[in-house]
HTML snippet that shows the backbone in 3Dmol.js (N, CA, C, O; Angstrom):
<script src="https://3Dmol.org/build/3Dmol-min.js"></script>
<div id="view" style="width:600px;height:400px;position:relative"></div>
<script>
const pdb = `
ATOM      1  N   UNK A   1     -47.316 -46.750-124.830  1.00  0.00           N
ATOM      2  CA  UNK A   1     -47.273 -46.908-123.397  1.00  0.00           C
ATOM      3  C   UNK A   1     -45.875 -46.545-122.892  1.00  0.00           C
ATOM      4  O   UNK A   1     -44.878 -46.727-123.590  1.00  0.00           O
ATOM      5  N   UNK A   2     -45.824 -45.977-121.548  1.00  0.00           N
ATOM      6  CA  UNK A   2     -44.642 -45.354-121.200  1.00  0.00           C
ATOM      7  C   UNK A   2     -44.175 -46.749-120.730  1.00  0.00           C
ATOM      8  O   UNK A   2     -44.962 -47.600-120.317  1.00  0.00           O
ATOM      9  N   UNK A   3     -43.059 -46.895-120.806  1.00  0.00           N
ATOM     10  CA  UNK A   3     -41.645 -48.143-120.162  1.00  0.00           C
ATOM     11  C   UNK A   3     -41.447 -47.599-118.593  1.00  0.00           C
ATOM     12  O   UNK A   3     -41.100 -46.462-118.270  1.00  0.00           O
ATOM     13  N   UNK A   4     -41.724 -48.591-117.806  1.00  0.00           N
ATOM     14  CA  UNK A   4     -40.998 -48.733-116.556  1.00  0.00           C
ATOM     15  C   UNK A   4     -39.863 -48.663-116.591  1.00  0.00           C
ATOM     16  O   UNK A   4     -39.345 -49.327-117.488  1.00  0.00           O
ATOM     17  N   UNK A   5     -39.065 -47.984-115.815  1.00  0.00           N
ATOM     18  CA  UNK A   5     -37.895 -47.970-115.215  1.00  0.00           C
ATOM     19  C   UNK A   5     -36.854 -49.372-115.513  1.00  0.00           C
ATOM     20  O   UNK A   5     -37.146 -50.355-114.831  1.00  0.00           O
ATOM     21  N   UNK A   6     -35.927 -49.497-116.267  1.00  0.00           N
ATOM     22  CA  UNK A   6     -35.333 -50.980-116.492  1.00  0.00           C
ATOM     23  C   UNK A   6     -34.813 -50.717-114.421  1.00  0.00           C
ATOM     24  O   UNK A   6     -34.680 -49.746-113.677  1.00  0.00           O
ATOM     25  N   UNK A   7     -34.635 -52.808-114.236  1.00  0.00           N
ATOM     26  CA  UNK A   7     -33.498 -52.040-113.217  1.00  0.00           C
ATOM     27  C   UNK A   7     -31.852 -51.632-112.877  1.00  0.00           C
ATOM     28  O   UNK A   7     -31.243 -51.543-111.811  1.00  0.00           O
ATOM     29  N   UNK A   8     -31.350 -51.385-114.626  1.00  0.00           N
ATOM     30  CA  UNK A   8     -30.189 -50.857-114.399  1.00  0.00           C
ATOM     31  C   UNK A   8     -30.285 -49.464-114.151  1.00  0.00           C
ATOM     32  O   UNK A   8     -29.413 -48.831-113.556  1.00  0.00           O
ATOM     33  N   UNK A   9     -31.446 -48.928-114.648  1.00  0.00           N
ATOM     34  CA  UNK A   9     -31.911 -47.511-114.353  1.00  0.00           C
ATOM     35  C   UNK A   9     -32.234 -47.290-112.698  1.00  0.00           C
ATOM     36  O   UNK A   9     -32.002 -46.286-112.025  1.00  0.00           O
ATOM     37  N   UNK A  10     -32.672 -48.204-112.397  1.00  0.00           N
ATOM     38  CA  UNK A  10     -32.909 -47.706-110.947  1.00  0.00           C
ATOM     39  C   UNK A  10     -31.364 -48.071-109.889  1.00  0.00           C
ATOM     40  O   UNK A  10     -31.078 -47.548-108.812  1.00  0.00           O
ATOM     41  N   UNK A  11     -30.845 -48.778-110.404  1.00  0.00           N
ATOM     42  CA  UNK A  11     -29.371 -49.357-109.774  1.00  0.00           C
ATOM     43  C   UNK A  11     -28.312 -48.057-109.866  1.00  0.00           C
ATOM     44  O   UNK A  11     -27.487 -47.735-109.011  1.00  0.00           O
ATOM     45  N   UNK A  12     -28.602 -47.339-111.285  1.00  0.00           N
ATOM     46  CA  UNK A  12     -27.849 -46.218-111.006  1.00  0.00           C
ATOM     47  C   UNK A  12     -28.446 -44.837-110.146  1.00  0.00           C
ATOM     48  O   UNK A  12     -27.684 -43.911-109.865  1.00  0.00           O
ATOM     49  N   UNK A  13     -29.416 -44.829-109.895  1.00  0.00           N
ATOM     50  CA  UNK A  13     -30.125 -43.817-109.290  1.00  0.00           C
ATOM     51  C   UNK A  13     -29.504 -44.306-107.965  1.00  0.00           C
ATOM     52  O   UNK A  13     -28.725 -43.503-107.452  1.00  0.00           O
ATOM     53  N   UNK A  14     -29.702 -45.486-107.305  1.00  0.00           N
ATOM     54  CA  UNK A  14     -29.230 -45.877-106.038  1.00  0.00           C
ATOM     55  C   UNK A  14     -27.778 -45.407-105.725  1.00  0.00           C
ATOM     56  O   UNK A  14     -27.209 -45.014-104.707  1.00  0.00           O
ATOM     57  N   UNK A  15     -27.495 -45.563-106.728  1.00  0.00           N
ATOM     58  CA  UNK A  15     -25.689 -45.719-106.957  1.00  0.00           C
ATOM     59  C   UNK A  15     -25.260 -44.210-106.675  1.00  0.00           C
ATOM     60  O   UNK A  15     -24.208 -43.815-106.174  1.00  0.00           O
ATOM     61  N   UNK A  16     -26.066 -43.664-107.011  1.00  0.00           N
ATOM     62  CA  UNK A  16     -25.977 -41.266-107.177  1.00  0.00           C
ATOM     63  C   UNK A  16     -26.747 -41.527-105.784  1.00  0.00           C
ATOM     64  O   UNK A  16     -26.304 -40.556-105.172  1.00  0.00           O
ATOM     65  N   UNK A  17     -27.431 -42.049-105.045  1.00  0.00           N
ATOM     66  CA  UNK A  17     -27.602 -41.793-103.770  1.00  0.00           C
ATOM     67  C   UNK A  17     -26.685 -41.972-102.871  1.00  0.00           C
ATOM     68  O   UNK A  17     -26.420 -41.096-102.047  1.00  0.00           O
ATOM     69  N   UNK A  18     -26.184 -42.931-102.903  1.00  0.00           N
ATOM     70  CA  UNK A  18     -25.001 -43.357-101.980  1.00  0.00           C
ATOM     71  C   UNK A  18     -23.619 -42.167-102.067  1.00  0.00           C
ATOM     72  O   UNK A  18     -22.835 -41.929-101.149  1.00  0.00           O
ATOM     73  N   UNK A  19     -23.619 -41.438-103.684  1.00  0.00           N
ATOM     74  CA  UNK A  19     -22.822 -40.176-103.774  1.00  0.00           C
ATOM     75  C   UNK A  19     -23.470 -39.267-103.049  1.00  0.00           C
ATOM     76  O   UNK A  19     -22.801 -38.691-102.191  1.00  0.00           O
ATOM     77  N   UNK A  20     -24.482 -39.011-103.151  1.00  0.00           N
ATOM     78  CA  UNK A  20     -24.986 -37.622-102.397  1.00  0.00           C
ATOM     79  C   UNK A  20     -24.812 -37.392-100.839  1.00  0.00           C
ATOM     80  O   UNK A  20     -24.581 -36.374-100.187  1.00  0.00           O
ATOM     81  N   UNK A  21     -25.102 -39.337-100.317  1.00  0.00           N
ATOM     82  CA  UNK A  21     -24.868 -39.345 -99.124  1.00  0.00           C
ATOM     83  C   UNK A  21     -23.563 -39.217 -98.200  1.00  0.00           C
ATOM     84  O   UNK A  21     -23.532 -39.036 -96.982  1.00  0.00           O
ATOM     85  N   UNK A  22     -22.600 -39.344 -99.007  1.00  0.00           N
ATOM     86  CA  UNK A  22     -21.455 -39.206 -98.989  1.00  0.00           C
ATOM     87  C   UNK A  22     -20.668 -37.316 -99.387  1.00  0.00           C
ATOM     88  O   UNK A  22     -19.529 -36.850 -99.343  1.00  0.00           O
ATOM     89  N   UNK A  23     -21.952 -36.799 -99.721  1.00  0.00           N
ATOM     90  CA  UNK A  23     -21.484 -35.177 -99.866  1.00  0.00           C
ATOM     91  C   UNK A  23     -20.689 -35.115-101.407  1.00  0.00           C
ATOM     92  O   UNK A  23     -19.523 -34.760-101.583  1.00  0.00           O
ATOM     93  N   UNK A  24     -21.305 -35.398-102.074  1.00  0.00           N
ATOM     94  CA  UNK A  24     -20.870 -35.441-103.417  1.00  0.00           C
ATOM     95  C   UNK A  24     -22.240 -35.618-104.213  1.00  0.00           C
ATOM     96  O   UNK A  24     -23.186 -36.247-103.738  1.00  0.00           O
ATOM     97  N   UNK A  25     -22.262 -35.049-105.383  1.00  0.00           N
ATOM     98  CA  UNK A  25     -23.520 -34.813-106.103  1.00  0.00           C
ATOM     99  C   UNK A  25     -24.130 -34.188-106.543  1.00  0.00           C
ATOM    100  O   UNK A  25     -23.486 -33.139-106.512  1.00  0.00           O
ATOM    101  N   UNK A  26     -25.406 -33.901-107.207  1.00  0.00           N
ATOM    102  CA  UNK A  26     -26.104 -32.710-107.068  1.00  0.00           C
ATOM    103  C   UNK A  26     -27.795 -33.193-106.705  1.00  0.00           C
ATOM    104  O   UNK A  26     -28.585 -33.799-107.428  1.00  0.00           O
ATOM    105  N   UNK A  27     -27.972 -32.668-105.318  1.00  0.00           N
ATOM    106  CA  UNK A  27     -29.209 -33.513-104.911  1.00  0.00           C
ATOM    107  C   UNK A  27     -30.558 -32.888-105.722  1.00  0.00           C
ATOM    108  O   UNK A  27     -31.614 -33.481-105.944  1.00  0.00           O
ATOM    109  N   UNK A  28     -30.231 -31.658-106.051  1.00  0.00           N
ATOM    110  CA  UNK A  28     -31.750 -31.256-106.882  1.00  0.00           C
ATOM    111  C   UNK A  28     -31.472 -31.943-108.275  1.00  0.00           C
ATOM    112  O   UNK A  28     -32.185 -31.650-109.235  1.00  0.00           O
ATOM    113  N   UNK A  29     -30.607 -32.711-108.376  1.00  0.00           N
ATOM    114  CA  UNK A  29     -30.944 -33.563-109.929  1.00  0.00           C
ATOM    115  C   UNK A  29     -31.004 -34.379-109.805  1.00  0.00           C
ATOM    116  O   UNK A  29     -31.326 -34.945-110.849  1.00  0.00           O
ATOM    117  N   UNK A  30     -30.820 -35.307-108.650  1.00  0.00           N
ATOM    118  CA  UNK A  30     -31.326 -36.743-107.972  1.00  0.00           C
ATOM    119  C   UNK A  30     -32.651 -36.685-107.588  1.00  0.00           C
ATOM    120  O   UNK A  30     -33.128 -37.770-107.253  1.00  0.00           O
ATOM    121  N   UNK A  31     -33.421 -35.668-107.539  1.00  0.00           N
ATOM    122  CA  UNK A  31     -34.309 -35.341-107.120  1.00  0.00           C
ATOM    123  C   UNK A  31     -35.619 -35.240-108.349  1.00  0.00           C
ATOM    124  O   UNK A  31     -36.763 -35.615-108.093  1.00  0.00           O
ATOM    125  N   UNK A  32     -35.326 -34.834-109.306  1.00  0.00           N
ATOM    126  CA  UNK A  32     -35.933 -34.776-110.368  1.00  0.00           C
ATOM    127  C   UNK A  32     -35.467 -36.098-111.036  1.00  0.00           C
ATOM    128  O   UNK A  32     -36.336 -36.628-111.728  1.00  0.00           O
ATOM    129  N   UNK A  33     -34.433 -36.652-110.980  1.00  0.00           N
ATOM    130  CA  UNK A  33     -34.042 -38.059-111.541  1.00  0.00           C
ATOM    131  C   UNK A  33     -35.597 -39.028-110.756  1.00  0.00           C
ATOM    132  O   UNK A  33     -36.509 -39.591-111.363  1.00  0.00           O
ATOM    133  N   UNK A  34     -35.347 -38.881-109.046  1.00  0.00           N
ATOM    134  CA  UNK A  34     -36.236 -39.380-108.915  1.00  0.00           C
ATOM    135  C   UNK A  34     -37.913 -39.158-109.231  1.00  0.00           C
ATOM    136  O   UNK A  34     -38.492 -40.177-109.608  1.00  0.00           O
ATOM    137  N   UNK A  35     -38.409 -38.405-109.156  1.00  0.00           N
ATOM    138  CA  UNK A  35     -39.085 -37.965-109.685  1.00  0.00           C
ATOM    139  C   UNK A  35     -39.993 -38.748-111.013  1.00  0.00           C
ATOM    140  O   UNK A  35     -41.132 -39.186-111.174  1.00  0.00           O
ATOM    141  N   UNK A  36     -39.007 -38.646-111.640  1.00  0.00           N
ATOM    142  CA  UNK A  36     -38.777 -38.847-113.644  1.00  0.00           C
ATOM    143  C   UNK A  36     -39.234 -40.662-113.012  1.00  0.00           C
ATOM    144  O   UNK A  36     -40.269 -41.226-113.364  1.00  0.00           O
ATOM    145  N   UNK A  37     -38.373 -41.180-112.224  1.00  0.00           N
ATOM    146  CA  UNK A  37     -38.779 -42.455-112.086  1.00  0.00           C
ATOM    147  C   UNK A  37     -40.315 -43.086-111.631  1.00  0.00           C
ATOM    148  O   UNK A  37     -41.053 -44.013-111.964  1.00  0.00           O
ATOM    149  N   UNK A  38     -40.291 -41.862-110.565  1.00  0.00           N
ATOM    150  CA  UNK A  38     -41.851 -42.197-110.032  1.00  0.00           C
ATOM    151  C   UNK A  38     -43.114 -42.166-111.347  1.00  0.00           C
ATOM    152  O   UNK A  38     -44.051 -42.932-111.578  1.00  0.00           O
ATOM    153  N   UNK A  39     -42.577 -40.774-112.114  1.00  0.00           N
ATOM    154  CA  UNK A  39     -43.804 -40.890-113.026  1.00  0.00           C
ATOM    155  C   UNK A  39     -43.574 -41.835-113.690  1.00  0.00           C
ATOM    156  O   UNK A  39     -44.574 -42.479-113.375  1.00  0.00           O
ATOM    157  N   UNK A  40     -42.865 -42.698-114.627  1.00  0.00           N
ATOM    158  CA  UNK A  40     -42.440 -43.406-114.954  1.00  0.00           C
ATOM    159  C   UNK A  40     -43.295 -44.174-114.632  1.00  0.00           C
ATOM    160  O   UNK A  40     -44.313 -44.265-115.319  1.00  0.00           O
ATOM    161  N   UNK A  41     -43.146 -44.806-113.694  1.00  0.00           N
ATOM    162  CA  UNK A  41     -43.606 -46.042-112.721  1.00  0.00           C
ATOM    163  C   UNK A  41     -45.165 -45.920-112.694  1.00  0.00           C
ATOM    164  O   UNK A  41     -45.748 -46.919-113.115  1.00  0.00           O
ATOM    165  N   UNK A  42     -45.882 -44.970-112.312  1.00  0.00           N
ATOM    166  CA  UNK A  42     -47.125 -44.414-112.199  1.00  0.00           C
ATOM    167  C   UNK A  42     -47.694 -44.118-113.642  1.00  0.00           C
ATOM    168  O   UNK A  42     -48.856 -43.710-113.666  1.00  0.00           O
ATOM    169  N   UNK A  43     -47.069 -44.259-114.790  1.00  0.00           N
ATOM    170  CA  UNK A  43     -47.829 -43.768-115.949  1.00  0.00           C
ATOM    171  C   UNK A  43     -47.776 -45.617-116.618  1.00  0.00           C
ATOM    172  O   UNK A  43     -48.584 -45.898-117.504  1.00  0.00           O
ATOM    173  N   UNK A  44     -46.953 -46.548-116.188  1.00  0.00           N
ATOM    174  CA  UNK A  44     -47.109 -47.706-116.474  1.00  0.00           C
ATOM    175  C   UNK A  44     -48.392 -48.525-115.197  1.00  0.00           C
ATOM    176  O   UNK A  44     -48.570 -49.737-115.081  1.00  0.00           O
ATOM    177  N   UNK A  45     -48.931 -47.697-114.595  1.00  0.00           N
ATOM    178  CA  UNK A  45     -49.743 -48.348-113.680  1.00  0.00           C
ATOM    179  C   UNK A  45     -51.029 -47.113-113.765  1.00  0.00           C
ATOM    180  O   UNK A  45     -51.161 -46.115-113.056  1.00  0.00           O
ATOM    181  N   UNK A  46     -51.725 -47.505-114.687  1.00  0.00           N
ATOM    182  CA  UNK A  46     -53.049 -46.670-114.546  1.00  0.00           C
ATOM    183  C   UNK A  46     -54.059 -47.077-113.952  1.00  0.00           C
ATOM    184  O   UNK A  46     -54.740 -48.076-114.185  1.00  0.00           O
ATOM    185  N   UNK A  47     -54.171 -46.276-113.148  1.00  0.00           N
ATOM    186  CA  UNK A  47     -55.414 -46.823-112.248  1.00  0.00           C
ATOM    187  C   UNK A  47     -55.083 -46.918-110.586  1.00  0.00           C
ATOM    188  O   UNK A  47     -55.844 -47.365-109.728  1.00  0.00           O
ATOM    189  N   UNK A  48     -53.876 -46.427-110.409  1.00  0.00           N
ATOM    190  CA  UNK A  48     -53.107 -47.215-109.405  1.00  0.00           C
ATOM    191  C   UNK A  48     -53.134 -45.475-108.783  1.00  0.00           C
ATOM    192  O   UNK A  48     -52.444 -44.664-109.399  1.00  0.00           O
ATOM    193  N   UNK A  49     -54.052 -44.934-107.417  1.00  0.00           N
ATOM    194  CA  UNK A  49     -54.137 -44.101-107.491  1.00  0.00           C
ATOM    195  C   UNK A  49     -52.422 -43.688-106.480  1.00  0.00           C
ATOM    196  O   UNK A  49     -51.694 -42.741-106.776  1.00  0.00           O
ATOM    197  N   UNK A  50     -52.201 -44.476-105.560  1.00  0.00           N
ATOM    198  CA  UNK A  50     -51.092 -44.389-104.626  1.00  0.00           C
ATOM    199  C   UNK A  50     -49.720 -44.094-105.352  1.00  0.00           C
ATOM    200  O   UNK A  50     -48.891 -43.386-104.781  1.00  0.00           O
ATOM    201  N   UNK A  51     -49.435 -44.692-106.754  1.00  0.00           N
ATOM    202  CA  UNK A  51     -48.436 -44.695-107.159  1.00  0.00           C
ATOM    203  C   UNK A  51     -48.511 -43.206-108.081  1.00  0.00           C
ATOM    204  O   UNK A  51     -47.596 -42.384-108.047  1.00  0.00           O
ATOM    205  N   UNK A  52     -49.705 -43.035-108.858  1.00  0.00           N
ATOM    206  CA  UNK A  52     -49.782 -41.705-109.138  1.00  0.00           C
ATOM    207  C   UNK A  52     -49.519 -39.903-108.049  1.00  0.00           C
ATOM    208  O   UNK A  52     -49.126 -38.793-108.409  1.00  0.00           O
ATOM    209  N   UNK A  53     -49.945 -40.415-106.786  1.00  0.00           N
ATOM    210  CA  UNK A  53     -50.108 -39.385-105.983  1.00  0.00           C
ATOM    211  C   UNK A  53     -48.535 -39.646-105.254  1.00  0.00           C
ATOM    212  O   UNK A  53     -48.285 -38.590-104.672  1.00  0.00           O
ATOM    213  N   UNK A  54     -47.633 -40.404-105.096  1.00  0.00           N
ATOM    214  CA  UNK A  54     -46.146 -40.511-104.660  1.00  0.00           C
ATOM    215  C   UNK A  54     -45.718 -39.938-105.995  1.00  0.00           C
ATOM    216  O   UNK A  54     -44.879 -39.049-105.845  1.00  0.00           O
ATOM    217  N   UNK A  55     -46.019 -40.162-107.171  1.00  0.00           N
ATOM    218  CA  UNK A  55     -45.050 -39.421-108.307  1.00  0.00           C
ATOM    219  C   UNK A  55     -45.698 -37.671-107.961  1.00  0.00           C
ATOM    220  O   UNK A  55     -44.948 -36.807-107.506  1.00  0.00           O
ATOM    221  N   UNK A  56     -46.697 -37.493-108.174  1.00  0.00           N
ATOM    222  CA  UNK A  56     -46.964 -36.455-107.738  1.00  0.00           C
ATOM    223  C   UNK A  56     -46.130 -35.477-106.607  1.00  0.00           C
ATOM    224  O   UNK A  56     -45.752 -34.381-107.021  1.00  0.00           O
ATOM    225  N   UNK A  57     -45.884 -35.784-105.428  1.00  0.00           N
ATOM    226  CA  UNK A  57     -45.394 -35.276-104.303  1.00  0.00           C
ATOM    227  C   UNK A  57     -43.813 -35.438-104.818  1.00  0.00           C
ATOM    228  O   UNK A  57     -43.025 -34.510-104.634  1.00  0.00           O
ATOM    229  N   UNK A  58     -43.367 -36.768-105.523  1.00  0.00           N
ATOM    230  CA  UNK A  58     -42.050 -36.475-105.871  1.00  0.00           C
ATOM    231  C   UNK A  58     -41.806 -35.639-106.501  1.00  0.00           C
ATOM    232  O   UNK A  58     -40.805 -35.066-106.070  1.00  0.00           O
ATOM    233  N   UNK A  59     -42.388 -34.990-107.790  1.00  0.00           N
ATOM    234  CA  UNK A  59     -42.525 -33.984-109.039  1.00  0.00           C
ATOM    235  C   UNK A  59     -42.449 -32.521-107.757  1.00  0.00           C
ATOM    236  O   UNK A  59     -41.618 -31.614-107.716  1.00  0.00           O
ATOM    237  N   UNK A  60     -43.583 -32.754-106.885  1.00  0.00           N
ATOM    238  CA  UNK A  60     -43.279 -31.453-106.589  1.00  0.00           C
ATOM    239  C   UNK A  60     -41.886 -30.758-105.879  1.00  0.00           C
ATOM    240  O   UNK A  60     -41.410 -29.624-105.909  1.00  0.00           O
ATOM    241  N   UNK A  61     -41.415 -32.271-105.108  1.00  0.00           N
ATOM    242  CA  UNK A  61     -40.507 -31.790-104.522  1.00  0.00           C
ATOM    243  C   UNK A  61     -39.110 -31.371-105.005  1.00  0.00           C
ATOM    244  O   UNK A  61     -38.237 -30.682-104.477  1.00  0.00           O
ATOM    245  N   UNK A  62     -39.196 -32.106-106.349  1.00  0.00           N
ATOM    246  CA  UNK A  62     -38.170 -32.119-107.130  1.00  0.00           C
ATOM    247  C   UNK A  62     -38.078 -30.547-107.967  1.00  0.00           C
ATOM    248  O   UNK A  62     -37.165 -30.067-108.639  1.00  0.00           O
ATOM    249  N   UNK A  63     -38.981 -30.186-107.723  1.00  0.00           N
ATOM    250  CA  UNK A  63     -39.172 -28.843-108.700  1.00  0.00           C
ATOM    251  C   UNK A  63     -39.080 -27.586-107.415  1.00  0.00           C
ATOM    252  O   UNK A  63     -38.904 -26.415-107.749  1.00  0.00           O
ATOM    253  N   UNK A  64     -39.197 -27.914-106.171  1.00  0.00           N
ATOM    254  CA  UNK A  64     -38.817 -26.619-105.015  1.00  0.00           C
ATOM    255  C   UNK A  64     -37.707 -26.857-105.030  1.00  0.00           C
ATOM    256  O   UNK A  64     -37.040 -25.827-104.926  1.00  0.00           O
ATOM    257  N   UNK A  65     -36.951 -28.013-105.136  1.00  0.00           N
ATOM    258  CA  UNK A  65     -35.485 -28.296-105.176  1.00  0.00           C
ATOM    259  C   UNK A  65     -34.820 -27.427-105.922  1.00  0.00           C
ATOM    260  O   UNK A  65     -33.860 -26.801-105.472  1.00  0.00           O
ATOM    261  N   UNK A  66     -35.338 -27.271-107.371  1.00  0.00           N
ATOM    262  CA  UNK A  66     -34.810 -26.633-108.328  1.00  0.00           C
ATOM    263  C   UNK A  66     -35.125 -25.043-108.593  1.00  0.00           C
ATOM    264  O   UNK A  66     -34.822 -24.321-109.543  1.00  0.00           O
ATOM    265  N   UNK A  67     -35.873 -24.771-107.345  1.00  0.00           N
ATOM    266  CA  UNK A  67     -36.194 -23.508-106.974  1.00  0.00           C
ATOM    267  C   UNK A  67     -37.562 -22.802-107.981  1.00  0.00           C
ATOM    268  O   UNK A  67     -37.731 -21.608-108.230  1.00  0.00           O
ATOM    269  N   UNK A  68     -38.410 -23.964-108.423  1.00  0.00           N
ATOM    270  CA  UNK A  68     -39.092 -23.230-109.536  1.00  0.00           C
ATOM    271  C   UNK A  68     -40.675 -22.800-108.373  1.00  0.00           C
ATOM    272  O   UNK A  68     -41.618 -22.154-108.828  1.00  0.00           O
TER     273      UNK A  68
END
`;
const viewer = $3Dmol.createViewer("view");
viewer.addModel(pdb, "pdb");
viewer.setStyle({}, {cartoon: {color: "spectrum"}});
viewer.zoomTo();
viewer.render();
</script>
């Protein structure tokens, strides 16, 4: 079974937001960071169609980010 997100993992993701927001960063890898979390989150919740379809839309966005 995939592991949820600890929340020091998500504390640092917050933590690279507050850089990005500040103009420092790299937002297409915060972007796929997030992403990585959503599925994460959604592969520990099967069945859960809302949390699957937000990792979804995150994955995609994270991947136009990265220009693919």
């Amino acid at each position: 079974m995939v592991e949820r997100p600890t929340v020091h993992e998500i504390a640092e993701f917050l933590a690279d937001v507050r850089e990005i927001r500040t103009g420092d960063g790299n937002s297409a890898g915060l972007a796929a960071r997030k992403a990585d979390l959503l599925e994460r989150i959604a592969a520990a919740m099967p069945g859960d169609a809302e949390a699957a379809e937000v990792a979804r839309i995150a994955r995609a966005a994270a991947d136009e980010a990265e220009g693919r």
